[in-house]
N, C-alpha and C positions, 0 to 999 in steps of 0.2 A: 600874167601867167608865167610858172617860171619850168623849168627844166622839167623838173617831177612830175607837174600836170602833162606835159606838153608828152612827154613817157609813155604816161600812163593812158591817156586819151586824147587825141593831137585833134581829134576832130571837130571838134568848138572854131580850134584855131585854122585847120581846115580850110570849114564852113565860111570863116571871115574874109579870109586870102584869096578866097575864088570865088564871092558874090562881084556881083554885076558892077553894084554901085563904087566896093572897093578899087575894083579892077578900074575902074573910070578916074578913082582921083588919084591911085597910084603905080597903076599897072599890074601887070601879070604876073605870079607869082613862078618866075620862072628864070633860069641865070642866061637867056639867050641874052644873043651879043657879046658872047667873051669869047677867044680864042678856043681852039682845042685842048682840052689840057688843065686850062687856066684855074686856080684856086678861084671859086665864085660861090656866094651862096645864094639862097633861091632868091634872092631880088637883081639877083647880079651885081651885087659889090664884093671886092672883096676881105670885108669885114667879117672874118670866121674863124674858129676855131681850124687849125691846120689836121688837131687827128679828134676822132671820138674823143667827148667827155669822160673821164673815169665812171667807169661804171655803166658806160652805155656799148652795149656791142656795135661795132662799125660798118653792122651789115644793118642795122635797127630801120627799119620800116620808115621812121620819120626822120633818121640822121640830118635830113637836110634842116629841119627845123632846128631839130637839136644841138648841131653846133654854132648854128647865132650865136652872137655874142649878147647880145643884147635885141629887145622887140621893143622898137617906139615909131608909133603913128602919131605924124602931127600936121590939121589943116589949120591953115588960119584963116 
């Protein structure tokens, strides 16, 4: 999924990030445990773009997705 989806309809990727199952092999999709303040993005690292994407407004509904740098899920 890259940027432009994610824009356009976040909610496939959503749907993944808050099922049950996922939430069980990688957690909540949420940046707790970081200071006040602290640059995190939603899994709580801080692995992210510091401002909006060009092109994305920085108030944008899914920003937190959207400035991922990158989306890899990997179980082995």
């Amino acid at each position: 999924m890259h940027r432009q989806a994610i824009k356009t309809d976040s909610s496939q990727l959503r749907r993944i990030i808050s099922s049950p199952d996922f939430i069980k092999l990688f957690g909540p999709a949420s940046p707790s445990g970081r200071g006040q303040g602290a640059r995190c993005n939603v899994f709580g690292h801080d692995d992210q773009l510091k401002v909006a994407p060009k092109g994305v407004a920085k108030d944008h509904p899914d920003i937190d997705l959207l400035k991922l740098r990158s989306i890899a899920v990997v179980k082995k």
